[in-house]
N, C-alpha and C positions, 0 to 999 in steps of 0.2 A: 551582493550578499551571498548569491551562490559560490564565487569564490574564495568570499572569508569562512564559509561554513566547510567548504572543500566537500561540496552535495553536488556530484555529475550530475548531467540533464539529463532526462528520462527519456525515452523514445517512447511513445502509448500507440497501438496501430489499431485502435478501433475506429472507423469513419469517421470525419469529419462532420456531419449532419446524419440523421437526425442524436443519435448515441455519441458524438464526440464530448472527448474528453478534454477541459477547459481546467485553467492552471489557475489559481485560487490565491496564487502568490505565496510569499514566506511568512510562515506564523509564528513572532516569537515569546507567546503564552507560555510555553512550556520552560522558557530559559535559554532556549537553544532555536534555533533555524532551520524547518519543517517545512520543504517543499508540499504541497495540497495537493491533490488531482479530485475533482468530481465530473460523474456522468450520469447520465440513468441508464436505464438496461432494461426492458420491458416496462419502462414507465415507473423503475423501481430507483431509486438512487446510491451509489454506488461512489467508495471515497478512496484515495491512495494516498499513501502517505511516503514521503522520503525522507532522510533523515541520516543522520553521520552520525555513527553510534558513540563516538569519541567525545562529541558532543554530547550527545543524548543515548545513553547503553540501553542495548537491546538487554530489557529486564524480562526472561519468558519462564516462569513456575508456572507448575502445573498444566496443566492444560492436556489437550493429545497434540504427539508427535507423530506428523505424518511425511512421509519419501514423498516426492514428486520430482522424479527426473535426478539431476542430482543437486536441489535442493531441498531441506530439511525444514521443513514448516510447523510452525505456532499456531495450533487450531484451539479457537475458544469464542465459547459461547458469552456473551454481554447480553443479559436484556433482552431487545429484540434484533440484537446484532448478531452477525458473525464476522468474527476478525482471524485474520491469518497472518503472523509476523514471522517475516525471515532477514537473514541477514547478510551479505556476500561481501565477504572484505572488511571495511570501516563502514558500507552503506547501508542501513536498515530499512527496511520497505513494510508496509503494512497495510494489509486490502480489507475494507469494509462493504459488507453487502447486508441486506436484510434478511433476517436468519430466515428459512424455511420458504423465502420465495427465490431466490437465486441462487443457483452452486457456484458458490466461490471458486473454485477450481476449474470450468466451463469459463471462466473471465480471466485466470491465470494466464492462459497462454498467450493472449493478445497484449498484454505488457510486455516489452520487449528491453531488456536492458542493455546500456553499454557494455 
């Protein structure tokens, strides 16, 4: 399914125990073919998302745009989440953390993409 959806494998280099990050398989709720990642992070739980925008378009209104490095991130607030979607090519990615207990950006850099 990975290669009908044309979704690269992700590299993730957080530890393998106790914080490894475990692949959740392909979700196709949404119509389209949604690589998963979950982990926790201080006991907190923490979700990634992959995705081939061609498939599934990165839709990002409103929100704040923030630089990091040189990628251009989708920062928004959900509820008790915070989500951060960015985009590199055809590949959409998208990082869940719990608003106000984890900085999303302190977990950025340990995703590691092809």
């Amino acid at each position: 399914m990975v290669e009908r959806a044309k979704v690269k494998p992700v590299k993730l280099t957080l530890p393998k125990t106790p914080n490894a990050w475990e692949r959740a398989g392909i979700c196709e709720c949404l119509g389209a073919p949604l690589a998963v990642y979950y982990t926790t992070v201080n006991q907190k739980p923490v979700m990634f998302l992959h995705f081939n925008t061609n498939l599934l378009p990165l839709k990002a209104d409103e929100g704040t745009t923030v630089k990091w490095g040189k990628k251009t991130l989708r920062c928004y607030i959900l509820d008790e989440v915070h989500l951060l979607l960015w985009q590199e090519g055809q590949n959409g990615y998208a990082l869940l953390v719990p608003f106000g207990e984890l900085n999303p950006l302190q977990i950025l850099p340990r995703i590691k993409l092809p």
